[in-house]
N, C-alpha and C positions, 0 to 999 in steps of 0.2 A: 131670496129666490128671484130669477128671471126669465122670463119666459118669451122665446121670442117662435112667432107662430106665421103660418102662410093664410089662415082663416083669421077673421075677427070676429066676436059674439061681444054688441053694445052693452057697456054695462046699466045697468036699470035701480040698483040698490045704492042707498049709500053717498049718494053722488054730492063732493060737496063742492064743485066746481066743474063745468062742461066748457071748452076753448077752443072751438074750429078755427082749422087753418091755420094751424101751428105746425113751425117747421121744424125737425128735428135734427141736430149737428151730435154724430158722434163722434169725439174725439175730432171734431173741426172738421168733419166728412159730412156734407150734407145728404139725408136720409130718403127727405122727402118733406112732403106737408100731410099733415091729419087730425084729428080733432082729440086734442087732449083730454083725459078723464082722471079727474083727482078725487077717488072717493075716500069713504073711510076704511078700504081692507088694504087698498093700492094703487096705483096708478096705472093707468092704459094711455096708449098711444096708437091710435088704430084707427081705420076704416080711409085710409090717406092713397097718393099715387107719388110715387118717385120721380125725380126731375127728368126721367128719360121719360113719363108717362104711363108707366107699367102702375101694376097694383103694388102696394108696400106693405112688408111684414107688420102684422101688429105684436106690441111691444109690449107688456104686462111685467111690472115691479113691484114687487113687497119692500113693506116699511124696512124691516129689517137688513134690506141691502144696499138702501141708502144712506151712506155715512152723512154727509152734509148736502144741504141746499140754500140758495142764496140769488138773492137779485143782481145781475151783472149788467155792467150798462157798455164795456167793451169786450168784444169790439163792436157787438150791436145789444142793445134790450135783449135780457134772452133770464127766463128759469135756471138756473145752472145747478148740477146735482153731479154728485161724485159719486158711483157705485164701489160699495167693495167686493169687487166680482170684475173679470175680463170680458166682456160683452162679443164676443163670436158674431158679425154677420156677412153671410157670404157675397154679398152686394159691396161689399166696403171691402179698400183695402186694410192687412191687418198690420198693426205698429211691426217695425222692424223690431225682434229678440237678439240677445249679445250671443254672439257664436264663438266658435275657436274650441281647443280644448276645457274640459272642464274636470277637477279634481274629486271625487270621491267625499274627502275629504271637508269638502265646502257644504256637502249636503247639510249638514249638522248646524251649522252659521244663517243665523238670521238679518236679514238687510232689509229695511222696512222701503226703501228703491226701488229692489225686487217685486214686491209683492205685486199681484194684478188690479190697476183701477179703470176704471172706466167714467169718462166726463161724458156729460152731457148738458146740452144748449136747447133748451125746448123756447125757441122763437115766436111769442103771440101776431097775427095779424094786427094790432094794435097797442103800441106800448102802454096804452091807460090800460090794461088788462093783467101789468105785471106785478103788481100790489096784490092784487086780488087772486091771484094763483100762490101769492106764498103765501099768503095768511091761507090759503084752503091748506099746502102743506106742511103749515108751521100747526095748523087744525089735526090732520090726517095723523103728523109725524104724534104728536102728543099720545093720541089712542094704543103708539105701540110702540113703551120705553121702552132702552135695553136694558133687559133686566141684570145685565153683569156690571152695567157701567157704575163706577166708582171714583170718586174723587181721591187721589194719593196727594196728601200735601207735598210729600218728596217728589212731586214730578216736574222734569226741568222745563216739559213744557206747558207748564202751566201760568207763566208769567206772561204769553198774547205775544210774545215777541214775532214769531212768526206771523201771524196776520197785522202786520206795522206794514209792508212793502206792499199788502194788496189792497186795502182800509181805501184806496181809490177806486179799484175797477170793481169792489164789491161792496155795496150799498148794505144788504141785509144779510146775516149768514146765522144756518142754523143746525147746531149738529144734531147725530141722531139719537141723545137722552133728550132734546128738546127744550135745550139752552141755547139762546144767544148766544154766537161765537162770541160779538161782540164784550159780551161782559167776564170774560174769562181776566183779563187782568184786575178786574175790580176784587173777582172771587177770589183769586189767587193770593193779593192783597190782605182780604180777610180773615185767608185760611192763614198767611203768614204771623199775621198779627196773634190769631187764636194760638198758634204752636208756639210764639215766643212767650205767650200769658201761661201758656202750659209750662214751658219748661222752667217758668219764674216761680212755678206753685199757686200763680193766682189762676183768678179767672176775669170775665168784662166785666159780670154780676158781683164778686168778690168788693172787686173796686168802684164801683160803684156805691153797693150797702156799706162801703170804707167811709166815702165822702157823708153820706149821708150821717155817719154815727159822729163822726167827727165835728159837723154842723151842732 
């Protein structure tokens, strides 16, 4: 869930990181500046002014609708966090949508392109400050797995291939079961390894107490 509001009420509980003067880039649209709040129910983005000088919406996010976050060092230092949710703000302009005709028939077809994300660049007033904001939400994300998520050995993407081409502009990345993107190929690896011991009828343990009896 997210919640974007014209009031802000400081959050007081929970708090396991406070970040003034952080700028916020949606989708590469600059927001404004305000004082970041990383607690343990969610994150806030509030109490800030927009770069015309007006008052800025504050910004309130549940664990749950952040798929990934991640330290990004281009094109500037910045939190980086991928919503799965379309973020609406009437301040911003909004992404162009595909127009033209469209078939009936399409409705039924899944295209994971399609679907609505929302990025976000949360900018510290000082880069020693960007370590210290992901470990608050590598802290935060922890307190609230998703409880459907499952590892399928059969999944094609589970071999890291996709994060090979960003392993530059992204230092830390952390989805939202609260694993290391990073270690998805080592896991992937293991779970390979496991399914080929399965389908041999052994197991790691099997051969092992093998070697041992053999000794």
């Amino acid at each position: 869930m997210v919640v974007v509001s014209s009031t802000f009420s400081q959050p007081v509980e929970g708090i396991l990181l406070q970040t003034p003067s952080t700028k916020l880039f949606v989708n590469d649209q600059e927001l404004g500046t305000a004082t970041l709040y990383i607690t343990e129910s969610n994150v806030v983005w509030g109490g800030g002014v927009r770069p015309s000088g007006v008052a800025a919406p504050a910004i309130s996010l549940l664990y749950p609708s952040i798929s990934l976050h991640a330290v990004q060092r281009d094109p500037s230092p910045a939190l980086y966090m991928v919503l799965n949710y379309e973020l609406r703000i009437p301040e911003l302009a909004q992404p162009a949508t595909g127009g033209g005709d469209t078939n009936e028939d399409d409705d039924d077809e899944f295209d994971a392109d399609d679907q609505p994300i929302t990025q976000l660049r949360f900018v510290p007033q000082s880069e020693g400050d960007l370590q210290a904001m992901y470990s608050a939400m590598s802290q935060g994300q922890a307190l609230h797995p998703d409880p459907t998520d499952e590892v399928d050995e059969d999944d094609p993407y589970m071999d890291g291939e996709e994060f090979d081409e960003c392993e530059e502009q992204f230092e830390d990345a952390m989805d939202s079961s609260g694993a290391p993107a990073g270690s998805e190929e080592e896991a992937a690896a293991r779970l390979r390894h496991l399914h080929l011991d399965r389908t041999n009828g052994t197991h790691p343990a099997d051969e092992e107490d093998a070697d041992i009896s053999d000794q």
